[in-house]
DSSP file (Angstrom, degrees, kcal/mol; ACC not computed):
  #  RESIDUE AA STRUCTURE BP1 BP2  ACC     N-H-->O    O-->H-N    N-H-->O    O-->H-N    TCO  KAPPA ALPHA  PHI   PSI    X-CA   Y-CA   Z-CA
    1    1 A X              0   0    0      0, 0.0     2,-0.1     0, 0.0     3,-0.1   0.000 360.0 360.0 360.0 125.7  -79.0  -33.4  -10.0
    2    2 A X        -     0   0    0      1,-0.1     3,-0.0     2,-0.0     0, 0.0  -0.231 360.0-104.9 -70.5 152.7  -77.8  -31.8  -13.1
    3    3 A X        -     0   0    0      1,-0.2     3,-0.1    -2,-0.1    -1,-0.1  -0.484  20.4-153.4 -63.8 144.2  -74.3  -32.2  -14.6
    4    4 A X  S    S+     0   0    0      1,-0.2     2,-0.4    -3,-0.1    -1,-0.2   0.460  88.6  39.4-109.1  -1.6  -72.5  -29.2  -14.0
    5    5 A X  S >  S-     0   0    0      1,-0.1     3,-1.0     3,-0.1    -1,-0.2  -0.999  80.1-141.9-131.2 161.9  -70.5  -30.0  -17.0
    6    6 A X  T 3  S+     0   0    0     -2,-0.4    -1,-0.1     1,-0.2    -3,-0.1   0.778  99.0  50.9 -67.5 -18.3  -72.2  -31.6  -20.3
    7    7 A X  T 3  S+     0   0    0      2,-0.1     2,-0.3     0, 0.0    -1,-0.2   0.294  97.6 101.5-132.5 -11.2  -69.6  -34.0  -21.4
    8    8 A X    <   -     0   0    0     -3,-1.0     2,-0.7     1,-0.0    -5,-0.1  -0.514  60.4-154.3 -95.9 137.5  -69.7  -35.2  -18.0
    9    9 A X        -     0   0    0     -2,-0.3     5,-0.1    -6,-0.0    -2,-0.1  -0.830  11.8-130.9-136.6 115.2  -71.4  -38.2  -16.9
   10   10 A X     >  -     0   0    0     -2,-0.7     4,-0.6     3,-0.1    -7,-0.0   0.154  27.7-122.4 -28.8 147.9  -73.1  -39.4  -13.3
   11   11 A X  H >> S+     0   0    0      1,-0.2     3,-2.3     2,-0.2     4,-1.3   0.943 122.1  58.1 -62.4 -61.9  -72.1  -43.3  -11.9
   12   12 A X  H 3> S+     0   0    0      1,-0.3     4,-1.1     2,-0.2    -1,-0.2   0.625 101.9  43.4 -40.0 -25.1  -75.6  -43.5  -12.1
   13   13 A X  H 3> S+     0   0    0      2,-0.2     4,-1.3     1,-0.2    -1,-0.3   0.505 116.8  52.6 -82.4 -20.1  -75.9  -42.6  -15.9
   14   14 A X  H <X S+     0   0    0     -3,-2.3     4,-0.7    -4,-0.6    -2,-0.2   0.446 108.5  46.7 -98.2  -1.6  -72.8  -45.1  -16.5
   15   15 A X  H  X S+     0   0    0     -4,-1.3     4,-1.5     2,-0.2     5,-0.2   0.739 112.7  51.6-108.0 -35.4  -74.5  -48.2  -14.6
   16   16 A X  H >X S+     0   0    0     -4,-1.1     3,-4.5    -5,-0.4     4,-2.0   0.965 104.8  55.3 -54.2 -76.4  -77.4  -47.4  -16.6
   17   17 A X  H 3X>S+     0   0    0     -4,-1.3     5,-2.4     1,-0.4     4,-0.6   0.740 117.2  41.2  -1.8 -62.7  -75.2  -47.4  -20.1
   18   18 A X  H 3<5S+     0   0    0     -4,-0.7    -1,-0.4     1,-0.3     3,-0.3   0.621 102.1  58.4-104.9  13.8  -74.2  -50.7  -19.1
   19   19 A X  H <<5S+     0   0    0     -3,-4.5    -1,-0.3    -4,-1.5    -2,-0.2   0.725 110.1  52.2 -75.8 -12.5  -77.3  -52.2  -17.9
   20   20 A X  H  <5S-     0   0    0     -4,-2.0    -2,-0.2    -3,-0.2    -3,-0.1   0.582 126.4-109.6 -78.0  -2.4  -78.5  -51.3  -21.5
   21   21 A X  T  <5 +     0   0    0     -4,-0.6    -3,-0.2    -5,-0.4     2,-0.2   0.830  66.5 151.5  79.8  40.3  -75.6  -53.1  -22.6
   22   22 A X      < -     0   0    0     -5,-2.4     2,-0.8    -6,-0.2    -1,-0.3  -0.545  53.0-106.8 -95.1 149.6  -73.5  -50.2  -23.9
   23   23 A X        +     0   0    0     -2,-0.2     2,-0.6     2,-0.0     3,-0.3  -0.781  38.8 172.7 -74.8  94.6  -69.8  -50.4  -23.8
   24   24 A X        +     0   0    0     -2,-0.8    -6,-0.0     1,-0.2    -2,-0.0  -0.959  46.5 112.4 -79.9  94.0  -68.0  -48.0  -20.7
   25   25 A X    >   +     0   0    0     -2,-0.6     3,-1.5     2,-0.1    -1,-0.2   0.453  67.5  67.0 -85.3 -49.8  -64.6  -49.1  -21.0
   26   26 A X  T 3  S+     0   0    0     -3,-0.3    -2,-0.1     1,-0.3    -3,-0.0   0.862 100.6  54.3 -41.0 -49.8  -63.8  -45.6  -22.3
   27   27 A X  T 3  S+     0   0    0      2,-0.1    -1,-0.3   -13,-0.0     2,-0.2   0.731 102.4  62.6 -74.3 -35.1  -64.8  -44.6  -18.5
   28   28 A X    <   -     0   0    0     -3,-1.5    -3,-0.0     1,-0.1     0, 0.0  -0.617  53.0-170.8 -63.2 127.7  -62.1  -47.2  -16.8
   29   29 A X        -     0   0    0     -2,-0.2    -2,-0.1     1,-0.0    -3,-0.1   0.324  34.3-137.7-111.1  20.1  -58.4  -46.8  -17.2
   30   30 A X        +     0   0    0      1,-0.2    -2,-0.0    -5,-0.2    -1,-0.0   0.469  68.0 121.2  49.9   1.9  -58.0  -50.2  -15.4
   31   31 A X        +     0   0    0      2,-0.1    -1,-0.2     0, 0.0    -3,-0.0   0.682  43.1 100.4 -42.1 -41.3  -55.0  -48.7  -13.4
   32   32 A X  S    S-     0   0    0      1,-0.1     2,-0.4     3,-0.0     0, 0.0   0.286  76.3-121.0 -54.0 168.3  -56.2  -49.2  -10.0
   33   33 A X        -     0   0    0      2,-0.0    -1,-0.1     0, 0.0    -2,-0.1  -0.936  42.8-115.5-104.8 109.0  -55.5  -51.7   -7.5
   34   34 A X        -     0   0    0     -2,-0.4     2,-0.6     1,-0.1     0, 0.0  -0.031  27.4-149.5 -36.6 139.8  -59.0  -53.4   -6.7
   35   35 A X        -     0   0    0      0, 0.0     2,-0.2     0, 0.0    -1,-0.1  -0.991   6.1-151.1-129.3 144.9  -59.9  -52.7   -3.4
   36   36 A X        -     0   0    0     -2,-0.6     0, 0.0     1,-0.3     0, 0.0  -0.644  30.3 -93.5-111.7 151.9  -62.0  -55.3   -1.7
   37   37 A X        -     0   0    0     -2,-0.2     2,-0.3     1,-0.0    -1,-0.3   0.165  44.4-148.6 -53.3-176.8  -64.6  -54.6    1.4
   38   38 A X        -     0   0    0      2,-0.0     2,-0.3     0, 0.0    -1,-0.0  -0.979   3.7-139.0-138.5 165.9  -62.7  -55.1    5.0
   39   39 A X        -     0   0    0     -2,-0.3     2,-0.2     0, 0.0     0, 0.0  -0.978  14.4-120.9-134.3 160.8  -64.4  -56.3    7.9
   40   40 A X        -     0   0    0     -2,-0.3     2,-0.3     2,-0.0    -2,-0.0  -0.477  30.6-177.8-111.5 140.1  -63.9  -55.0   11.4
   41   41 A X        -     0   0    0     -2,-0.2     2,-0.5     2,-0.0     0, 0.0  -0.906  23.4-133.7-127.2 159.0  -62.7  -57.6   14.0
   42   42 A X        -     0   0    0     -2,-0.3     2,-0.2     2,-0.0    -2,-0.0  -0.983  26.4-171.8 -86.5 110.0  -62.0  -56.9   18.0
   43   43 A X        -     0   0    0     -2,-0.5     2,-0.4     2,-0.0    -2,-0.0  -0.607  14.7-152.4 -93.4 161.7  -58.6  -58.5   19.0
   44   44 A X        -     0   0    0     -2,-0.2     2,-0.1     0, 0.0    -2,-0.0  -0.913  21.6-172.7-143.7 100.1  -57.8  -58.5   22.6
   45   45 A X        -     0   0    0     -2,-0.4    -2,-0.0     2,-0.1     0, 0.0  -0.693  32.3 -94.2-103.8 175.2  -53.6  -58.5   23.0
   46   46 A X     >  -     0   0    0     -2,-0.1     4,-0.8     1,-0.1     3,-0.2  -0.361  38.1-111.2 -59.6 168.7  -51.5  -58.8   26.0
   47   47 A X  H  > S+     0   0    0      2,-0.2     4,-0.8     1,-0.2    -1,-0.1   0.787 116.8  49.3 -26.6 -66.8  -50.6  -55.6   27.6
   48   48 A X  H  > S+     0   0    0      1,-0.2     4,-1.0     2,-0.2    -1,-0.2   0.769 112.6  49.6 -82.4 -19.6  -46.6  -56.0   26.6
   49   49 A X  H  > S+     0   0    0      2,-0.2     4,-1.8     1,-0.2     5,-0.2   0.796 106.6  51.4-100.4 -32.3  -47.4  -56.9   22.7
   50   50 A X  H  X S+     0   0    0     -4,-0.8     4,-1.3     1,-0.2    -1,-0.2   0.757 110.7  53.8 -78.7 -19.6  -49.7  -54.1   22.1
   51   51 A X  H  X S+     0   0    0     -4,-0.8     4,-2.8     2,-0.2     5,-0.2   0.762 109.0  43.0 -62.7 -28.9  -47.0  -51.9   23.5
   52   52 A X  H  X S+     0   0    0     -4,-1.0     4,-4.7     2,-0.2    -2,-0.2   0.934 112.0  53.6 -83.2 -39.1  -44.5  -53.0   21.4
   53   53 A X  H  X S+     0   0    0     -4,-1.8     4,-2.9     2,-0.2     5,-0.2   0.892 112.2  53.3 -19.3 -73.7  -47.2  -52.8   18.5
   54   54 A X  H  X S+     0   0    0     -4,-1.3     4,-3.0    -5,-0.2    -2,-0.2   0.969 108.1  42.0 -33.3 -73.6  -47.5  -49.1   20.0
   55   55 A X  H  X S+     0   0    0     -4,-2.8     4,-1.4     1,-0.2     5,-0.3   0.927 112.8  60.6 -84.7 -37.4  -43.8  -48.0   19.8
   56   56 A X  H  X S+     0   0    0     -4,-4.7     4,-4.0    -5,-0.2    -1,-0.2   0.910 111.5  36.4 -28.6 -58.6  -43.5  -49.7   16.2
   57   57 A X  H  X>S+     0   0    0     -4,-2.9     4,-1.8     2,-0.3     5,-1.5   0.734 118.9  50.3 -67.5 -28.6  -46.0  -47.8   14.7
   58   58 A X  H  <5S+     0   0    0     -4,-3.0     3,-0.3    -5,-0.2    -1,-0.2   0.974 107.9  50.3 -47.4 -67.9  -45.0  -45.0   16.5
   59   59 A X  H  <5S+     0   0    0     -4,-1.4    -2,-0.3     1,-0.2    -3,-0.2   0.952 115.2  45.4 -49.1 -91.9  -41.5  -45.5   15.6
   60   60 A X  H  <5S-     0   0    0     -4,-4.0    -1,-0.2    -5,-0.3    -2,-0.2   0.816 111.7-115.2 -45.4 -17.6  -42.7  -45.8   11.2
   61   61 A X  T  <5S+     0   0    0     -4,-1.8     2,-0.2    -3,-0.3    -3,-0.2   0.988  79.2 114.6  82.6  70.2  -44.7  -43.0   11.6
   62   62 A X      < -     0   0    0     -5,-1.5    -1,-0.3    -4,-0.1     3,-0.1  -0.957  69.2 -84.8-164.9 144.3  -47.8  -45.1   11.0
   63   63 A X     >  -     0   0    0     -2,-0.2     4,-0.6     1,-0.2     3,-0.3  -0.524  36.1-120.1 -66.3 164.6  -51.2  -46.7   12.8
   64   64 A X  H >> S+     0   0    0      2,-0.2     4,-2.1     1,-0.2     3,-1.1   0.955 116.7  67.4  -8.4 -71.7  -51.1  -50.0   14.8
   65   65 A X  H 3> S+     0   0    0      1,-0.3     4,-2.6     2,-0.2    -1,-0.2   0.682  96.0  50.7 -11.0 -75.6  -53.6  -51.0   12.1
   66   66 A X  H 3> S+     0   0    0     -3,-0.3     4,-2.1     1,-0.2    -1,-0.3   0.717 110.1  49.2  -8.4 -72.1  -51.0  -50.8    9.5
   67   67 A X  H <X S+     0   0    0     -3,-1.1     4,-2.7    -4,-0.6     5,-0.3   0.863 107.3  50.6 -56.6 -47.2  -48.6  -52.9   11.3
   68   68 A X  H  X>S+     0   0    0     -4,-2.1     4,-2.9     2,-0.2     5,-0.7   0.997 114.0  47.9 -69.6 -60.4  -50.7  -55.5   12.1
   69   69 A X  H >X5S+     0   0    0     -4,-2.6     4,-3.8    -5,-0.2     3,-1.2   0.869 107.5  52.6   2.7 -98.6  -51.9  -55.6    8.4
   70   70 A X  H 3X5S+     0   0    0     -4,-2.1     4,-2.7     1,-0.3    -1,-0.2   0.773 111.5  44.5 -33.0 -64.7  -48.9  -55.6    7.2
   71   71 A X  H 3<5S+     0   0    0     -4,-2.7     4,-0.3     1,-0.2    -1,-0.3   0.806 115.5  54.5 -62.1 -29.3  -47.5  -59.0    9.6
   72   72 A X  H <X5S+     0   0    0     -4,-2.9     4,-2.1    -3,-1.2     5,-0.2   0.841 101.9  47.1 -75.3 -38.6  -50.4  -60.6    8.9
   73   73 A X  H  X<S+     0   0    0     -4,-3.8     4,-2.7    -5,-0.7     5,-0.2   0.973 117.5  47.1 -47.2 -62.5  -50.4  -60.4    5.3
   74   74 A X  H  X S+     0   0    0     -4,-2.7     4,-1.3     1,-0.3    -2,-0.2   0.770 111.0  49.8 -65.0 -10.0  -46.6  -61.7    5.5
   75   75 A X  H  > S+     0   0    0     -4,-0.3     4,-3.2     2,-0.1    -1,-0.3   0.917 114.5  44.1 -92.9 -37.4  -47.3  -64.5    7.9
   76   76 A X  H  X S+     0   0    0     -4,-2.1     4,-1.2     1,-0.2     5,-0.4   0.993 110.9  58.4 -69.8 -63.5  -50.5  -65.8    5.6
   77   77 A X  H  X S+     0   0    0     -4,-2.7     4,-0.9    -5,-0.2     3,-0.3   0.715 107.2  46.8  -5.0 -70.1  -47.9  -65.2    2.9
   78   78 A X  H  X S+     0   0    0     -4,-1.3     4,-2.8    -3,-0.2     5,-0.3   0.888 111.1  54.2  -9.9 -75.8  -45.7  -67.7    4.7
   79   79 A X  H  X S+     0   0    0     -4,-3.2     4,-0.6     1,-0.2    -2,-0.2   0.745 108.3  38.8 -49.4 -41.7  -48.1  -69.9    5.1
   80   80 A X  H  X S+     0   0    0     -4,-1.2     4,-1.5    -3,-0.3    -1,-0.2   0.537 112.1  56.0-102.1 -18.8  -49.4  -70.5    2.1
   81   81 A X  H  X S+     0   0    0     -4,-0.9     4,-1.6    -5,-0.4    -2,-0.2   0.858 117.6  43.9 -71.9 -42.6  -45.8  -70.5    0.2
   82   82 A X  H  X S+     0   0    0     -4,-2.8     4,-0.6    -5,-0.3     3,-0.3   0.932 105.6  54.5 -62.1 -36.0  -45.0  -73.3    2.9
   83   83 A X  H  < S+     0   0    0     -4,-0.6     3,-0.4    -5,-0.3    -1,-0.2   0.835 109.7  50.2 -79.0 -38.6  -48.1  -75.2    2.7
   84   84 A X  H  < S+     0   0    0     -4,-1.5    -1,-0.2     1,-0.2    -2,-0.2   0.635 101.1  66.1 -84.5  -7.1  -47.5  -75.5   -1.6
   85   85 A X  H  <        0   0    0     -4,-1.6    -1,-0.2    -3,-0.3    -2,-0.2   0.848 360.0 360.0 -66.4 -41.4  -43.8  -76.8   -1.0
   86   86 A X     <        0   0    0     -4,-0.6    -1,-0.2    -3,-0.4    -2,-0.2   0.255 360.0 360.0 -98.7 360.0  -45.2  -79.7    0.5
């Protein structure tokens, strides 16, 4: 597929560049926040905790997903803060 502009350059023409060992820094402004794969789990909650789940998210204007994320981060968070105290 051609460049529709010249100056412009495919990922494929930049993973080539550096498998020849050419420098692309220019092309990264290192800003992001890495984002790492996810992997998809099935949970099975009670009935009353997936409600509550429910009207949370509802209630931030947000998915379940989100929430659960979010408490899980901060309980591993916990955890691990707790675990180096000791």
């Amino acid at each position: 597929m051609k460049n529709i502009l010249s100056n412009t350059l495919t990922a494929d023409e930049i993973a080539k560049m550096a498998d020849n060992g050419e420098d692309i820094s220019r092309f990264f402004t290192n800003t992001g926040t890495m984002k790492y794969p996810s992997c998809q789990v099935q949970i099975d909650f009670p009935g009353e905790m997936f409600h509550e789940l429910d009207e949370l998210a509802s209630k931030l204007h947000v998915n379940i997903q989100a929430i659960i994320i979010t408490y899980l981060r901060q309980a591993l968070d916990r955890h691990y803060l707790a675990k180096n105290r000791t």
